[in-house]
Structure formats: C-alpha cells, structure tokens
C-alpha positions as CSV (number, residue, x, y, z in Angstrom):
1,X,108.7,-50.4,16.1
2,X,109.3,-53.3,13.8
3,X,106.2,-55.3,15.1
4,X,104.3,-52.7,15.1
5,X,100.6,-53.2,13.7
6,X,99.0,-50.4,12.0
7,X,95.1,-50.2,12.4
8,X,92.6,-47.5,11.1
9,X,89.3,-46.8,12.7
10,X,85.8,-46.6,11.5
11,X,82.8,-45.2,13.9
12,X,79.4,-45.8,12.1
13,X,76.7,-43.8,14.5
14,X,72.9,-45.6,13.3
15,X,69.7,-44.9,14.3
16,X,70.2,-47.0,17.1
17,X,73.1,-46.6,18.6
18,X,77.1,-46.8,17.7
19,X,79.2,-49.4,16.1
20,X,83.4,-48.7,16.1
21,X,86.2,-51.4,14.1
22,X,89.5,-51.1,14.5
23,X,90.7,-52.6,11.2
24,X,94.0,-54.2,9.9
25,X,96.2,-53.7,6.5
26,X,95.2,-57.2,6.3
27,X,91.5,-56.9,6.5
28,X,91.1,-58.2,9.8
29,X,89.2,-56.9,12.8
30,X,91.6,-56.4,15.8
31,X,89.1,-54.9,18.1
32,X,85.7,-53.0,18.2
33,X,83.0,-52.1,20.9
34,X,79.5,-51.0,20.3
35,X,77.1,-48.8,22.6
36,X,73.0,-48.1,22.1
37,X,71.3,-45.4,21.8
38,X,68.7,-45.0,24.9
39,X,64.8,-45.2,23.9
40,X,64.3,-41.7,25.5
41,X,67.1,-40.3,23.0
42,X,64.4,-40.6,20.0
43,X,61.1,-38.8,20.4
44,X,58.7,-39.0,17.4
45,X,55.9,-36.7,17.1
46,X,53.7,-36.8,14.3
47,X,55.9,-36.3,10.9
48,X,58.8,-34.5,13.7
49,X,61.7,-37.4,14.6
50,X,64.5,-36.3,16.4
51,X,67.4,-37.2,18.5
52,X,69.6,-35.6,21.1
53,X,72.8,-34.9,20.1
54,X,74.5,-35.3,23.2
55,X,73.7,-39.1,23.2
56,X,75.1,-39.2,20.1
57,X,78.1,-37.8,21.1
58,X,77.7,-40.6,24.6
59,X,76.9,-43.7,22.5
60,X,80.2,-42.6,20.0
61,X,82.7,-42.3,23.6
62,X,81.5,-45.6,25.0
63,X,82.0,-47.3,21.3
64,X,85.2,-45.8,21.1
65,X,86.1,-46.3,25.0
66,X,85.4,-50.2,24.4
67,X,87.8,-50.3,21.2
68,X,90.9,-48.8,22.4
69,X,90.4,-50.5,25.9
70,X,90.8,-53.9,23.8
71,X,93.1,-52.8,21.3
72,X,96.5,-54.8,21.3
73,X,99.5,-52.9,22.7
74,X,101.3,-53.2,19.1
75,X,99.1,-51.3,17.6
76,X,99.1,-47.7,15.9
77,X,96.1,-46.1,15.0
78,X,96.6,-44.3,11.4
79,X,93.5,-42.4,11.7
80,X,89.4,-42.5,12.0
81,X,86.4,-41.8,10.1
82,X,83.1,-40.9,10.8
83,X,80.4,-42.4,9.2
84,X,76.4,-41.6,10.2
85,X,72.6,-41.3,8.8
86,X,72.3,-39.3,5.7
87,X,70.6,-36.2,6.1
88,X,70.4,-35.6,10.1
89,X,71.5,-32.5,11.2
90,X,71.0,-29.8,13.4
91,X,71.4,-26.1,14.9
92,X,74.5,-25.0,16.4
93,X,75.2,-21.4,18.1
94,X,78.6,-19.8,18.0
95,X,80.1,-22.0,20.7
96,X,79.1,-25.0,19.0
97,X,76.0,-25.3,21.3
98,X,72.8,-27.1,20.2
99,X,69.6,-24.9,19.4
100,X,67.6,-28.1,18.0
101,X,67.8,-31.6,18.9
102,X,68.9,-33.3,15.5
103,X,66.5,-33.5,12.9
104,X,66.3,-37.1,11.4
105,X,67.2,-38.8,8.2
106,X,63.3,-39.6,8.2
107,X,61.6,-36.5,9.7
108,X,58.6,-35.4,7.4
109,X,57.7,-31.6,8.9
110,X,59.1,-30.1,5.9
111,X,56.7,-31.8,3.2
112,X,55.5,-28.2,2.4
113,X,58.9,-26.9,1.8
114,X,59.8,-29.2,-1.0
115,X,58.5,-28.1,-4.1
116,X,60.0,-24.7,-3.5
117,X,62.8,-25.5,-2.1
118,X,63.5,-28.6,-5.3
119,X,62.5,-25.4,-7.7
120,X,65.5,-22.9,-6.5
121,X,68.1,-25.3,-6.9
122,X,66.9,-27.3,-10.0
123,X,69.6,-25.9,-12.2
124,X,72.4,-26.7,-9.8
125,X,71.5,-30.2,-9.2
126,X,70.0,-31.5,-12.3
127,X,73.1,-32.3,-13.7
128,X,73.4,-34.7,-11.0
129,X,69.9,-36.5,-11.4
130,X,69.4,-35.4,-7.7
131,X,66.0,-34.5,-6.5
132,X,65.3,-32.6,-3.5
133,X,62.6,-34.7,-1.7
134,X,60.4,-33.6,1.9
135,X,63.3,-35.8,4.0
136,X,66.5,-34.0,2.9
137,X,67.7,-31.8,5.4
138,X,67.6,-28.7,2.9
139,X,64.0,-28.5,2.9
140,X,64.0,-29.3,7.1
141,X,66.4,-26.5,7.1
142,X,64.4,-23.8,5.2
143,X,61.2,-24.9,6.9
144,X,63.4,-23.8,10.4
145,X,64.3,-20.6,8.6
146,X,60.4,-20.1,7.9
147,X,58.8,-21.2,10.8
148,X,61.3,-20.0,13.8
149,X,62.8,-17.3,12.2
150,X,64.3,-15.9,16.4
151,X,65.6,-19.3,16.8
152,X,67.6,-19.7,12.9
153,X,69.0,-15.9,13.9
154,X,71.0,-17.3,16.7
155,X,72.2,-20.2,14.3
156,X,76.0,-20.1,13.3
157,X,76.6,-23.7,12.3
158,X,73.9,-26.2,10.4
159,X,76.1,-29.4,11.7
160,X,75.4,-32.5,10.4
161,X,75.4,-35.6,12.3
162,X,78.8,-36.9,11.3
163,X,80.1,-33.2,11.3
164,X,78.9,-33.6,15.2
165,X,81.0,-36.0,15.6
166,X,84.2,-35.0,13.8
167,X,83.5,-31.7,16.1
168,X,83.6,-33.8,19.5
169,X,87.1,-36.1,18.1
170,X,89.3,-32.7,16.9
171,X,87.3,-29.3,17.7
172,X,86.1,-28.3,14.2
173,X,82.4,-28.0,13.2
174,X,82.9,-26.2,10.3
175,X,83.6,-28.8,7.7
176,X,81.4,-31.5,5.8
177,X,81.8,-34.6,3.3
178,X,80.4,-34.0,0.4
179,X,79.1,-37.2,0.4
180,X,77.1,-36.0,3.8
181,X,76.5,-32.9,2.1
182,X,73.9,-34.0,-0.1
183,X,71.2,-33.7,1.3
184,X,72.3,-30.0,2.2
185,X,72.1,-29.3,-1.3
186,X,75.8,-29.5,-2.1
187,X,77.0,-29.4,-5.6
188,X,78.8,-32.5,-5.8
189,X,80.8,-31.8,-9.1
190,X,82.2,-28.3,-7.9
191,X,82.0,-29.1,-3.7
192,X,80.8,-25.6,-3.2
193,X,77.1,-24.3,-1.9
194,X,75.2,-23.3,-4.4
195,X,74.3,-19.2,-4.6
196,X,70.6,-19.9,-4.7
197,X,70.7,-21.9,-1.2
198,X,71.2,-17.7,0.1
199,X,69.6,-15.5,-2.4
200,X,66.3,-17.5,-3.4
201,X,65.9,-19.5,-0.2
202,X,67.8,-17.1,2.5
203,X,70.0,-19.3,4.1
204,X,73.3,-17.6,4.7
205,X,76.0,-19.2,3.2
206,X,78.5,-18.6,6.7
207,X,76.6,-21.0,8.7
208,X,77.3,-23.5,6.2
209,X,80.2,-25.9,6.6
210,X,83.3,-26.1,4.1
211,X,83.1,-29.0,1.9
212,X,85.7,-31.9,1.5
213,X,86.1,-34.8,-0.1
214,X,85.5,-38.3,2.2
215,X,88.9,-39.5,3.1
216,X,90.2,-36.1,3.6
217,X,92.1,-35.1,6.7
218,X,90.2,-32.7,8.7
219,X,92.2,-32.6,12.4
220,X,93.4,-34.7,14.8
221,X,92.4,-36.1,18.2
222,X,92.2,-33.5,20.8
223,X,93.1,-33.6,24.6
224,X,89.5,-33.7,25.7
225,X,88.7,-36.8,23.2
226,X,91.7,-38.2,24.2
227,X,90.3,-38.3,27.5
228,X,87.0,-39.0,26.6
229,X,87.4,-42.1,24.3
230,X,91.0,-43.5,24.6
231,X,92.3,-42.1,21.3
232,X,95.6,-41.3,21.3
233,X,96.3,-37.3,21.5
234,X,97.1,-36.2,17.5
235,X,95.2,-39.1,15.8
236,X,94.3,-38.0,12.4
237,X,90.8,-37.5,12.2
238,X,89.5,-38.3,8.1
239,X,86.5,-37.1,6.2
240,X,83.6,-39.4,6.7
241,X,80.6,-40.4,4.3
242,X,77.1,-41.3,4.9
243,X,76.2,-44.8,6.3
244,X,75.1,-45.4,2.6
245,X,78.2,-44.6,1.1
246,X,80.0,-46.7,4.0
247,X,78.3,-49.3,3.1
248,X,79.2,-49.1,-0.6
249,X,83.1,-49.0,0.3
250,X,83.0,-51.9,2.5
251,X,81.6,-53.9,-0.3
252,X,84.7,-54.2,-2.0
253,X,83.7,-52.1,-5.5
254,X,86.1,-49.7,-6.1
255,X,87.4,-49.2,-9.6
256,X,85.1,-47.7,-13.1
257,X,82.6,-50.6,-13.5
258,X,82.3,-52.2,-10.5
259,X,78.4,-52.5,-9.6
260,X,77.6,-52.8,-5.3
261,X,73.9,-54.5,-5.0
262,X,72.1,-54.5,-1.7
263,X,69.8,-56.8,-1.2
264,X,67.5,-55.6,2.0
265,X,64.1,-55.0,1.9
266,X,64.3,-53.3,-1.2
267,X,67.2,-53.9,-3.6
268,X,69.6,-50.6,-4.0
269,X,72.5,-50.4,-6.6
270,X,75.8,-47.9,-6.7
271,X,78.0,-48.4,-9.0
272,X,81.7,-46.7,-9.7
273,X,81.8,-44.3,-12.5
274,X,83.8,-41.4,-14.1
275,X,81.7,-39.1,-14.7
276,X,77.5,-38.6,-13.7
277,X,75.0,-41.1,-15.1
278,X,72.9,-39.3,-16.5
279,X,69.0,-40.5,-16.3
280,X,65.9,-39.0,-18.3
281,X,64.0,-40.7,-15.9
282,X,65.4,-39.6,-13.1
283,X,66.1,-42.4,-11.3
284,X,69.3,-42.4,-10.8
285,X,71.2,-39.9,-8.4
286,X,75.3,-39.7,-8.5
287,X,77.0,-39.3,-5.1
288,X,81.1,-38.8,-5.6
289,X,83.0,-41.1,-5.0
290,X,85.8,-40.4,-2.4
291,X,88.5,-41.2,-4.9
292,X,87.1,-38.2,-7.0
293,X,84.6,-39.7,-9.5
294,X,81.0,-40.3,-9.0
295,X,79.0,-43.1,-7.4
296,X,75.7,-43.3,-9.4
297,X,72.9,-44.9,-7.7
298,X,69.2,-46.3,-7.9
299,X,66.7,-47.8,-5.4
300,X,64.1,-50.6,-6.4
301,X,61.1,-50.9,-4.6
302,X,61.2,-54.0,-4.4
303,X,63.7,-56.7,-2.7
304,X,63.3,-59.3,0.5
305,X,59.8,-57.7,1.5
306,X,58.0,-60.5,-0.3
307,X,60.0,-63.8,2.4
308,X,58.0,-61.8,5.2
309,X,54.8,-61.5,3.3
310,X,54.4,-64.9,1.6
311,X,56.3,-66.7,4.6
312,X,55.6,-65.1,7.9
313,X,56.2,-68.2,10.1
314,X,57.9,-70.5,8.2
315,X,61.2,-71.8,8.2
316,X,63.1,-70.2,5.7
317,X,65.9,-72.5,5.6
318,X,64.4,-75.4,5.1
319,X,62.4,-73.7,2.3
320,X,65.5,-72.5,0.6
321,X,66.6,-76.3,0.7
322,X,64.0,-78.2,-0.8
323,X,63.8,-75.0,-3.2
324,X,67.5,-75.5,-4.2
325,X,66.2,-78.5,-6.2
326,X,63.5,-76.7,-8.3
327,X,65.7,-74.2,-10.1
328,X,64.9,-73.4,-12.6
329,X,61.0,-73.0,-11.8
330,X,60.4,-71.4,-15.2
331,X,58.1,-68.8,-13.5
332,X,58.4,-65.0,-14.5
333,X,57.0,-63.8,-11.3
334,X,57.6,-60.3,-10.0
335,X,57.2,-60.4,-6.0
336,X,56.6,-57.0,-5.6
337,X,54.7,-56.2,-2.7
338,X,53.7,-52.5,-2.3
339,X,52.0,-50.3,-5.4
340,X,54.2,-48.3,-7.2
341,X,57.8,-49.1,-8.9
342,X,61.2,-46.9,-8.6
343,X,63.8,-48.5,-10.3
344,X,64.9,-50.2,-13.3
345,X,61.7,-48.6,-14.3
346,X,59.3,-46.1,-12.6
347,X,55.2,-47.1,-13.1
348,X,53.3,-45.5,-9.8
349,X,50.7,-47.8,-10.8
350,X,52.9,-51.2,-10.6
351,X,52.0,-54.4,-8.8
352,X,53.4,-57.6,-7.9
353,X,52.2,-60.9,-10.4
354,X,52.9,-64.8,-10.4
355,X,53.7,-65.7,-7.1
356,X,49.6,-65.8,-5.6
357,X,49.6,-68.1,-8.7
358,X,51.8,-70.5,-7.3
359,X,50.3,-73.2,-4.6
360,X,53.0,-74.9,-3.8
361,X,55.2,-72.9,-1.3
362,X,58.6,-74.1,-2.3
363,X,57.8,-73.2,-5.7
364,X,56.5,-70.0,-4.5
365,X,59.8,-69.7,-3.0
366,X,62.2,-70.2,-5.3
367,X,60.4,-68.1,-7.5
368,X,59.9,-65.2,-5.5
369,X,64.0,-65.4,-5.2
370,X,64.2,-65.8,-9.3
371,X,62.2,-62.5,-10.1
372,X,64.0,-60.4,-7.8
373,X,66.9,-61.6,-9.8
374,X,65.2,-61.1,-12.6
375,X,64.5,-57.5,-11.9
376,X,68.1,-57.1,-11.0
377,X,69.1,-57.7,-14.3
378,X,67.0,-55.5,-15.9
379,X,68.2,-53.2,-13.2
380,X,72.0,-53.8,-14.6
381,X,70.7,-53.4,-18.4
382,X,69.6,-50.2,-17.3
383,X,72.9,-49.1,-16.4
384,X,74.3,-49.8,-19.0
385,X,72.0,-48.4,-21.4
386,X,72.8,-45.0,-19.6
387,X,76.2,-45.5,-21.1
388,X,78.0,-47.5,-18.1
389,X,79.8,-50.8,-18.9
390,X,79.4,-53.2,-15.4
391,X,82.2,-55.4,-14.8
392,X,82.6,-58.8,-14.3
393,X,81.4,-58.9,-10.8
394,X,78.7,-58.0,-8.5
395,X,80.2,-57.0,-5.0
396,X,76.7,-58.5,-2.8
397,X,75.8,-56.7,0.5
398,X,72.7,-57.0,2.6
399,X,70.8,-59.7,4.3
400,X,70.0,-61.3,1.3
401,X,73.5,-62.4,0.8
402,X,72.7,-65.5,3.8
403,X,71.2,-66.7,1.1
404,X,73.4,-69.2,-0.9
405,X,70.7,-70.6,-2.8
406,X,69.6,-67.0,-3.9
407,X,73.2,-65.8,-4.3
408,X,73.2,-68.7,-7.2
409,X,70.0,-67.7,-8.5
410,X,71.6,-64.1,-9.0
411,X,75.0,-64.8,-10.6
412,X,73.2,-67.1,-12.9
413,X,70.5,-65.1,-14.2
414,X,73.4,-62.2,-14.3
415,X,75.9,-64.1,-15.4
416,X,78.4,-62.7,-13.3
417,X,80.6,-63.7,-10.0
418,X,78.8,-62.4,-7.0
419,X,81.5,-61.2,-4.2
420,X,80.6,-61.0,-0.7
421,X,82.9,-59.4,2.0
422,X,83.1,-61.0,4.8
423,X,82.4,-57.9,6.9
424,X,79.8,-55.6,5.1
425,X,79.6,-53.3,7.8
426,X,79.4,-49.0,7.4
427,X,81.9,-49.6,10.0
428,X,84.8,-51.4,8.1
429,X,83.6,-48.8,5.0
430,X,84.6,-45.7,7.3
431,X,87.4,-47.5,8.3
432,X,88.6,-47.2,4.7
433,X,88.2,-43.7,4.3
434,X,90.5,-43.3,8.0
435,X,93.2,-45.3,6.2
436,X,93.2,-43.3,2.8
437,X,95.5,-40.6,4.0
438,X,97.9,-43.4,5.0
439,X,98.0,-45.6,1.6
440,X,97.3,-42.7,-1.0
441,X,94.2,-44.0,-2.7
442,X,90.9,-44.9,-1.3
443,X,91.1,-48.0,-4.0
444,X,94.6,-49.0,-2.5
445,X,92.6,-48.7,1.1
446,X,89.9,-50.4,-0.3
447,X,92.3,-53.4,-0.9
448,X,94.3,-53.3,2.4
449,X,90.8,-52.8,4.3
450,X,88.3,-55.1,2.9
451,X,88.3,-58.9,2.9
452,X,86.0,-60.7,0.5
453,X,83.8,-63.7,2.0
454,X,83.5,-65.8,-0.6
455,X,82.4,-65.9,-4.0
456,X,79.7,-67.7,-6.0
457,X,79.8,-68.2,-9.6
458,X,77.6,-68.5,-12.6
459,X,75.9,-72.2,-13.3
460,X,75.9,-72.4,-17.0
461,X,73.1,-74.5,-16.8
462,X,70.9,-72.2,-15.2
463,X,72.3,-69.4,-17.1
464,X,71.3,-70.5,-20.5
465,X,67.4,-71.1,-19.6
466,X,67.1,-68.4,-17.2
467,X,68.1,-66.4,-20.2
468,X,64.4,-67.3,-21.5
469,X,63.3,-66.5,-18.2
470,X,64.2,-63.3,-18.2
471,X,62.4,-62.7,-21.8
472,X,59.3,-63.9,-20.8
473,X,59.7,-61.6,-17.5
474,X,60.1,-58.7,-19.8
475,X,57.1,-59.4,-22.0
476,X,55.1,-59.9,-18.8
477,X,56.4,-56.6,-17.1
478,X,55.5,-54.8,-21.4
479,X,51.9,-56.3,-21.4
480,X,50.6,-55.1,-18.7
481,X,52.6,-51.3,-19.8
482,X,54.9,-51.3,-17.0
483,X,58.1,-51.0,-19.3
C-alpha cells in the first residue's frame, strides 16, 4: 500500500501493571493502551514477593487488546518486543505450566544462597564487574533447587518474566535476552550458561532457555494471540530487554560514548561502550548492548531522595523559581540522605553534609540540586578514568528531568548538552528493539524510534565558577576520607 504506515510495538510489563506503544518511523505514538495489575496479584510475605503469572499474561492481553483496537487502519505492525522487571522468573513443567508463582525482581528468601552461589561463578562473571547479589534470580533459583528439591524435579523451564510473555505472543518458552539473562547468571560476552551453574550448583543446564541477543527475532504471533490481543496472525515477535535496559534505549544514547543519566530517587548511569568497563572497585556492571557491544553501568545512592526529605510539603515549583535566581549558591553540599555510598565512589560509612547548614530553604534548594550535579560529574570522571571517553551529550531520563532549573544546573556543572526524549518510557525503548529486524541496526531504530524533547545547553557563566565548585566539593568529599 503506498499510504501505508509502518508501526512497531513495545509492551513494558511493571510491577504494577502493563504499558503497550505502538510507535512510528517518525517517532510518534500512534496508539497505546495500558492495563493494572490487581492488588491480590502481589502477595508479600516476609522477604517472599511474588506474583501470578497468569495476571501477567491478563494485564499484557488487555494492554495489547486497547492498542490494536485504536490503531489506525493504515497501519502495519513490523513487529513487538517485550520488555519486563529484571530478575523475575519462575517454574515451568513440560507443558509450559506454572509450578511457582513468579519470584520478584525484589524477593529476599535467597539471602543465604548468595555467597555460595557469587563464589561458583566468580570466574565467569568477573570479567564483567557483575556480582551475584541475594535478589538475582540465580540465587532464588538455587535456594528452590535446595529447599523443594520434589517441586525443582518436575521443573523443565526456569521462564523469566519477559520469556512469559514472548511464550503467550508465539508459543516458545525456551529462549531469553541476554540482557534478561543476567540475573540468571548468563555470560554476557559468550551468551552461553556457564558449566558451573550445573556441576557446582546443580542446576541442569536443559531447563535453561537459549540465549539471544535483544532485537533478535524469536517467532511470530500465533492464532491464539491473535485472538487474544488483536495482533495480527504472523507478527514478528523480537527479543526483549529488561525494563532497565528499555529505559536506556528510549533515551536516545546509542553510539560508543554516549552517557544515559537517570535522575530518580537515586541517580543511575549506562553508558555505550565497545568492550567491558572494567572496575577495581567493582562498581560498575556491563550489560550488552543489543547492537553487540556492552552497556556499562553504575548506581549512586544518592539522587532526588533529598526534595522529599528537606521539602515534604512544600511547593516545589515555586522553590525551583525563586531558586533559579541564586545560582550559583557557591555551596559544596552533598544531599545524601541514607548511610553508605555506591557510586562514583563506594564508602559504607558515607553521609550527607551542607545542606542542614543552610537556613534559608531556597538556598537549601538550589543547593541540594547543585551537589547532585556535582556528584554526577564526578560520576562521569569516573568513567572516563576507567578508560571511556563520554561524548558531548548527556541523554537525561527520569523525574528529575521536570526540572528545568536542575537540567541547567547539570549541563553547566558538566559542561555538556543535556537531551531529553520526549517519551522516556521502557515502552517506546522495547519498541526499538521490535523495529530492529526491520531497519538493520538497533542505532538506525534508535533514530527512527525515539524523538528528543528538547535540549538544554551549558551557561558559560555558570560553568566557569561551578568549576571551583566542584573543587571544593572534592576536597570536602577527601577530608572527611570518603574519596
């Protein structure tokens, strides 16, 4: 059809519930439709949270249903992609039955496992700065191996919660992301299980899923889903990521360099590289990157926590007006709220200074927004130390971004353009990966897919005494032996 409109699909399935885009080569949102996840799906006992899988698969069908019931008649459907919480899986028999509800991102029951469990695959993972911690769904897995040993004999699928899915769009259960994969203790570098996940820790390596690459084809839309959600019959169905790595794509960063800062309640960076970061600190991890290369990563503790803290009632937009006028505040205060620091630098004993100093509360304010900045920075330095030259720009997701006056603040003290997509959903980045297949590159998707918002440049004004900011910052993080 010459008017026809070609649209790929992005399903992002949360903690709460299910989110579906129907995206354009032009970056626009043509339809999408959104369902919740019951209360009664989530029970949370003690360090055990699960979910049912079956209102997973429910809250995906409505999403879906609601899309393609508003979809233009003119347009085609290249594919879809799966997107979902990192580390949720659970038990399937031979027919692809459930044994176990699914075991969350967040579930804790496996605390005992860890050590162990981080000590058999040391050697494999290393290499990739990855660390297996008390959530990842290896140790969850091994503690079910353990602890119901008649239940894990009847297990001939460990399905993860986008593999779920992918299973209910095209039939197969049997294949990963190795982006998903992670926290299954995938190799990323060689997509393959590693020997020790079945002779030290006894998981057999045929319940395991295959392992692709995000943006690989996997099947298509079968008869059933057809039915069930309004798909047409022999869509492509595409490799899918982790909401994390969703959100990473949607940003915009795509090419060697290119740096993706979230600004949430704590402040998480992924960058684009060729090859691992390695960290002898251990702080940074490196997913890969759908287009092949590696997605290196670090988490902060701290980020926005501080605004609810300091300002639990008050109107934050007024605040960030009047503070708008006292930049720079020539404070080197680091809002840190909790004890204990992750990333650019790791001190357990770390705590917040210079705001509780401050009286007045616009001052506070602006401050507050100037040391997370501040940190940032250092953040980037690290980086770069590691052997990774940042680009230009900073692609900007989370809520932070609202933030004008902040978003200044950043690419100031950075010196760099701060990019912000105008839809930063895990949607719209799963949506990428459905139209890979269909353009060739996930950077060429990338483009098509993803829209920038705006941009807010440097003010050389602010740049050039922030830079003394940031040194006194430094000596104030050194003297009291956090750095």
């Amino acid at each position: 059809m010459a008017d026809e409109r070609l649209v790929a699909v992005g399903l992002d399935l949360g903690t709460g519930g299910a989110r579906a885009v129907a995206m354009d080569f032009r970056g626009d949102l043509v339809a999408e439709g959104q369902a919740d996840l019951p209360d009664e799906a989530t029970t949370v006992d003690g360090p055990r949270v699960e979910q049912d899988p079956e209102s997973w698969t429910a809250v995906a069908q409505s999403a879906l249903r609601q899309l393609t019931g508003s979809l233009p008649k003119e347009c085609r459907i290249v594919g879809i992609a799966v997107d979902a919480t990192s580390g949720t899986f659970l038990l399937a028999d031979k027919g692809h039955r459930p044994l176990t509800r699914g075991l969350m991102y967040n579930d804790l029951r496996a605390a005992d496992e860890a050590p162990s469990v981080a000590a058999a695959l040391t050697e494999d993972l290393e290499p990739y700065g990855i660390k297996i911690a008390p959530a990842f769904a290896l140790t969850k897995v091994v503690h079910l191996a353990r602890h119901e040993p008649q239940l894990f004999r009847r297990c001939r699928h460990i399905v993860h919660q986008t593999d779920w899915i992918v299973g209910m769009l095209c039939g197969r259960f049997d294949v990963t992301d190795v982006s998903t994969a992670l926290k299954t203790g995938c190799d990323p570098g060689k997509l393959v299980w590693p020997a020790a996940m079945e002779q030290r820790l006894g998981i057999p390596s045929e319940i395991l899923p295959e392992i692709v690459h995000p943006g690989a084809q996997i099947g298509e839309i079968t008869a059933g889903a057809a039915d069930a959600t309004g798909l047409p019959l022999g869509t492509p169905v595409v490799a899918g990521c982790t909401d994390g790595t969703a959100g990473f794509l949607a940003s915009g960063a795509s090419r060697s360099g290119d740096l993706n800062v979230t600004l949430g309640t704590t402040l998480v960076f992924k960058a684009v590289a060729e090859q691992p970061l390695i960290d002898p600190d251990g702080a940074v991890y490196n997913h890969r990157h759908p287009a092949g290369g590696y997605l290196p990563g670090a988490a902060s503790s701290t980020g926005a926590d501080w605004v609810n803290k300091c300002f639990p009632d008050a109107d934050l937009d007024e605040l960030e007006r009047f503070a708008s006028g006292l930049l720079p505040t020539g404070r080197a205060a680091y809002p840190l709220v909790k004890t204990g620091e992750r990333f650019p630098f790791a001190c357990e004993t770390a705590t917040g200074f210079g705001l509780d100093e401050i009286d007045d509360p616009v001052t506070r304010f602006a401050a507050g927004m100037e040391g997370v900045a501040l940190l940032e920075r250092l953040g980037i330095q690290r980086f770069e130390r590691l052997g990774l030259k940042i680009g230009p720009a900073v692609y900007a997701t989370g809520g932070g971004t609202a933030s004008q006056t902040w978003l200044k603040i950043r690419a100031s003290v950075n010196r760099r353009t701060y990019s912000v997509p105008m839809r930063p959903e895990c949607a719209v980045g799963a949506a990428v990966l459905a139209a890979m297949p269909h353009v060739g590159s996930c950077e060429d998707a990338a483009r098509a897919i993803v829209r920038a918002g705006g941009r807010v440049e440097p003010d050389e004004r602010l740049a050039a005494v922030y830079d003394e900011q940031f040194e006194r910052f430094c000596a104030a993080l050194s003297e009291r032996g956090y750095v």
